[in-house]
N, C-alpha and C positions, 0 to 999 in steps of 0.2 A: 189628197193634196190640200195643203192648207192656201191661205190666199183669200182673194176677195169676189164677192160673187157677182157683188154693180157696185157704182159710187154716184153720187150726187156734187155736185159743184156748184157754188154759189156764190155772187161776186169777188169771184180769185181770178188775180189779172185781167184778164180779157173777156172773162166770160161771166155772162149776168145770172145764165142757168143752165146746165147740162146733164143730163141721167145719160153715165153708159149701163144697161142691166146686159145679164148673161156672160159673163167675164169667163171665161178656160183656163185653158193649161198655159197657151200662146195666145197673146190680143196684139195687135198688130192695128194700127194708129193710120190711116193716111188722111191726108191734107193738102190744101195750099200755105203756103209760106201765112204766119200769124193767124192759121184755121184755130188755133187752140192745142195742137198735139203735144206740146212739150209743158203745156200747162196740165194735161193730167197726167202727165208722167209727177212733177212735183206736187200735186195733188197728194197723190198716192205715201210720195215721200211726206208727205205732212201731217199724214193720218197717220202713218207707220213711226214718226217721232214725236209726236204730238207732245212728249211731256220732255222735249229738249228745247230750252228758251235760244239755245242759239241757233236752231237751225233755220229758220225763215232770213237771216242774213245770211247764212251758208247758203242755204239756195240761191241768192240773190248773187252771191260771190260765184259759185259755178256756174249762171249762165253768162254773163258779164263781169269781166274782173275790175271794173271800173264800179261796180254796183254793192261794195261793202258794209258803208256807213249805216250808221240808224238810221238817216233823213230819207235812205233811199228802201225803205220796209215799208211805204206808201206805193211802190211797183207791184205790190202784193194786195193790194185794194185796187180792184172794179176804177178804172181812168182816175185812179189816185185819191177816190176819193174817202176818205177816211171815215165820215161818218156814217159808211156801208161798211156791215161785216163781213169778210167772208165766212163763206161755211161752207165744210165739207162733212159728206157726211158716205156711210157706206156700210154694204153688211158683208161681214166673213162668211168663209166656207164654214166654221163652227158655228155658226149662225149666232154667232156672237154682232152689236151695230157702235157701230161710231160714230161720234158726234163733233166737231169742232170748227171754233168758230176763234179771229182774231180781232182784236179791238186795242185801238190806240188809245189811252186813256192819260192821266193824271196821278202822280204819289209821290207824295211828299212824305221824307225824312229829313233827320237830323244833318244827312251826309252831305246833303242838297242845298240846305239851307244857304251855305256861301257860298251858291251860282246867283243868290238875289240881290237887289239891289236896293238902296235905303232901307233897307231893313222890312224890306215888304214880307209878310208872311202868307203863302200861296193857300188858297179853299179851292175847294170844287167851284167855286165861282168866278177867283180870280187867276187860272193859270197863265203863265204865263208861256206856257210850251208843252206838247203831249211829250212824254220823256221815259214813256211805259208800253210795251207790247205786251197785253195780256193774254194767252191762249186759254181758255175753256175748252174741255171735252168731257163728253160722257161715252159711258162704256155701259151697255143693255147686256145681260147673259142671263138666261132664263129667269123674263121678267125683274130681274134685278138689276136697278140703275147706279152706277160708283160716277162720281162727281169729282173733276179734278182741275185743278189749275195750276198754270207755271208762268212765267215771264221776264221779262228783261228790262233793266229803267237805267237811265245812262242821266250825265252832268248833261249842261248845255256844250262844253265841251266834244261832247258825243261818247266819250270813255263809261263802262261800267260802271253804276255805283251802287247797285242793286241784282240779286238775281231770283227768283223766286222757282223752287225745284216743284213738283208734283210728286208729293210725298206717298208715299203707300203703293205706287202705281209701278210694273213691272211690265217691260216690253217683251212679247217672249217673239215677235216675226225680227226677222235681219233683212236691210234690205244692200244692195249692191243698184248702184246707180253710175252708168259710163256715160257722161255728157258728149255731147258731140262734137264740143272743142276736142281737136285733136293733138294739141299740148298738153289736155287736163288724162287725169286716169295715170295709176300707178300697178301693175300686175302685180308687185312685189308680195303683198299681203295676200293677195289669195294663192301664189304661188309657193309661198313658205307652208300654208296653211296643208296645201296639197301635197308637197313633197313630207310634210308629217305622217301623211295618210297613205304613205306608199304608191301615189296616184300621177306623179310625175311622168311618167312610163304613157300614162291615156291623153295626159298635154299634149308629152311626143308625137303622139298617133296624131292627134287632132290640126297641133300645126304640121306635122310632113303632108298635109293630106292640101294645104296651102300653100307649101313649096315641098316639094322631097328632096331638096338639097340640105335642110336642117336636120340633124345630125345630136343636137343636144340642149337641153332649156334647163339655164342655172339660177340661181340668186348667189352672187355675190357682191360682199361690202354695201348691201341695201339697194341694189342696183340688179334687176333681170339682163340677162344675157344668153345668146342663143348660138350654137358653131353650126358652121356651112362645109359643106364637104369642099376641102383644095385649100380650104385656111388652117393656117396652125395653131391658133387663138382663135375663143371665143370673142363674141363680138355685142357689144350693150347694143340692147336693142332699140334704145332712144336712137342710134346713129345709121337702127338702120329705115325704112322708106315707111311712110304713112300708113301706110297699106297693112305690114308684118306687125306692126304695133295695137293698131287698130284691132287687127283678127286676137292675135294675142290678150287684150283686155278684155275683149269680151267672151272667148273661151275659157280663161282661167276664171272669170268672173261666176261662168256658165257652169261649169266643173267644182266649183266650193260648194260642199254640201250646208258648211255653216249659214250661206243665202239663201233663204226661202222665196225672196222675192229680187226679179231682175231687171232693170229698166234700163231700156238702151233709144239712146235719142237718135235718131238722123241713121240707123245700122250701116248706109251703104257712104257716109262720109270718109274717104280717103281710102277705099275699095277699088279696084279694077270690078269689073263685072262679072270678071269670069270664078272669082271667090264668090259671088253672093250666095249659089245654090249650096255646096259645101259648105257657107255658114249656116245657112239655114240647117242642113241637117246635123250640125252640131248642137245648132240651139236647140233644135226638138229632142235630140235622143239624151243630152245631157241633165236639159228638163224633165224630163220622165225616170231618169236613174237618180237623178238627186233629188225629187219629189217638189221640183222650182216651179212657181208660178212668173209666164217672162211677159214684157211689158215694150212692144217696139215702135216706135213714129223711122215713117220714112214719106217721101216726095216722090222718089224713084220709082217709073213705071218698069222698070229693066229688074230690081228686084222684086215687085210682086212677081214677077212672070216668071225668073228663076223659081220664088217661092211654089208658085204652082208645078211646073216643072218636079220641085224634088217630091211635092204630096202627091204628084200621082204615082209616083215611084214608090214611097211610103206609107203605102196605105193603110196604116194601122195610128199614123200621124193624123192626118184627114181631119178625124173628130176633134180632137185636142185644141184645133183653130179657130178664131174669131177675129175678124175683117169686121173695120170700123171707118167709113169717112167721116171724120169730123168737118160739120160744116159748119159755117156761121151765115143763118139766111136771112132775109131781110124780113119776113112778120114771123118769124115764130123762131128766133136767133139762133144760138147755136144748137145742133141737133146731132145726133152719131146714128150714121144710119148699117148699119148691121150686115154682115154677109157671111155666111157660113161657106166651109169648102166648094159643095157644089156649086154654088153661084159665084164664085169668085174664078171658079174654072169656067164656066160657061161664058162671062165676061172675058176673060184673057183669050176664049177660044173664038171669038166674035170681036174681040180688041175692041171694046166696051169699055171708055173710060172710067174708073172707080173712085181716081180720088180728090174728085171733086165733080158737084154736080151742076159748076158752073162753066169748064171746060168744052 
């Protein structure tokens, strides 16, 4: 399994300093609401894009859709403050490490020039606006360090006028990320991907096992659709209930072998309870056939306990697991404090709160 073995976090968002070590097959994320969980899901995502200048506003854009603009890439610095970097940092299963870190800076061209006024000419002295994200990253593989940077510089307007790529650099992980807004996420692309692969047929299985009134899973005209037994026509599945959507993106998501890595925010958002155990055992056996490393935050005390529930059933799942609460404490901040299967059963057998240790 390829994937990541710990990551290090360093004034990104909310958090001043965080080591998760010992990362699996499944890591599984709990928390209190602003614990940090969904900031090392985009962690993750920012290590794995590192040399895409647009993606720290793409992130910004998927967790809030009000959150687009340059001005609002300071969400992504420690209480906004820009002259802290973040850094992230982490080592592969290939025991390959990564490095990176963001920085609001200053650069002036030619293009820029008539955003000034009276003919001011800008120095590193005199800016008169940071109008640059610059990402650095290093890349370690046996003893050997590659150095790379990329970034984005925009008018005072806020528009592009600059982009700078990370020449030489090739990303060979893919990652697949289902935010927990439940308007956001499209099946469509992993589900074309799937029906290439003759694998349409294991969707089936995977959603009847969710309802057994579905009957059939299509793409047509750019648009997923699913038939229910007793209808004559299929039916888009944007129309049908939060829940079938839900399960759907994150199975077909789970099922693309092209993703080696899976991040899913909130799992039990717009779920009944009574799915949570049958997703879990999707995600595990899917994980393991398509060789995925999966990445989960949830709140819900209803699916740990399914969760437990299906590992003692699948026992061969068990080890594959890593239970995390992410806390933020008050002298020694945020911290991920660690639980492996058996203790997380021993907790649910005793209803032992886990995710959180201020509850």
């Amino acid at each position: 399994m390829d994937g990541f073995k710990n990551i290090e976090i360093k004034n990104f968002r909310g958090i001043e300093h965080l080591t998760v070590d010992d990362l699996s097959r499944v890591n599984v994320f709990l928390g209190q609401n602003s614990s940090g969980k969904s900031s090392v899901l985009e962690s993750i995502i920012m290590l794995i894009g590192m040399s895409n200048p647009d993606l720290p506003q793409l992130i910004n854009t998927i967790r809030g859709r009000n959150y687009s603009s340059f001005a609002d890439l300071s969400y992504l610095f420690r209480n906004g403050d820009l002259k802290i970097k973040p850094e992230i940092a982490a080592e592969l299963r290939d025991a390959t490490k990564r490095h990176l870190s963001l920085e609001m800076t200053y650069r002036f061209d030619e293009k820029s020039q008539g955003d000034f006024q009276n003919g001011q000419i800008p120095t590193s002295e005199t800016k008169t606006f940071l109008n640059t994200l610059r990402m650095s990253f290093d890349v370690v593989n046996d003893s050997e360090t590659k150095s790379y940077e990329c970034g984005i510089t925009v008018g005072q307007n806020g528009l592009t006028t600059g982009k700078k790529m990370a020449d030489g650099y090739m990303e060979k992980n893919s990652v697949a990320f289902i935010p927990a807004d439940l308007a956001s996420g499209n099946p469509v692309n992993d589900l074309v991907e799937l029906i290439k692969r003759k694998r349409k047929d294991h969707v089936l299985e995977m959603m009847q096992k969710f309802d057994s009134r579905i009957t059939a899973v299509e793409v047509l005209n750019n648009a997923a659709y699913v038939g229910l037994e007793g209808l004559d026509q299929l039916m888009a599945i944007n129309m049908m209930g939060d829940g079938m959507r839900r399960y759907l993106n994150i199975v077909v998501a789970a099922a693309n072998p092209m993703n080696n890595i899976l991040l899913i925010d909130e799992i039990d958002n717009g779920l009944h309870y009574s799915a949570y155990k049958k997703l879990w055992e999707a995600i595990f056996a899917l994980a393991i056939s398509t060789n995925k490393q999966v990445f989960v935050t949830t709140h819900s005390k209803e699916t740990l306990y399914r969760l437990n529930e299906m590992l003692e059933e699948h026992t061969d799942y068990q080890d594959t697991l890593r239970l995390y609460t992410i806390e933020k404490t008050k002298l020694e901040g945020h911290q991920a404090y660690k639980y492996t299967f058996e203790e997380m059963k021993a907790a649910c057998d005793n209803d032992v709160e886990l995710r959180s240790l201020a509850l």
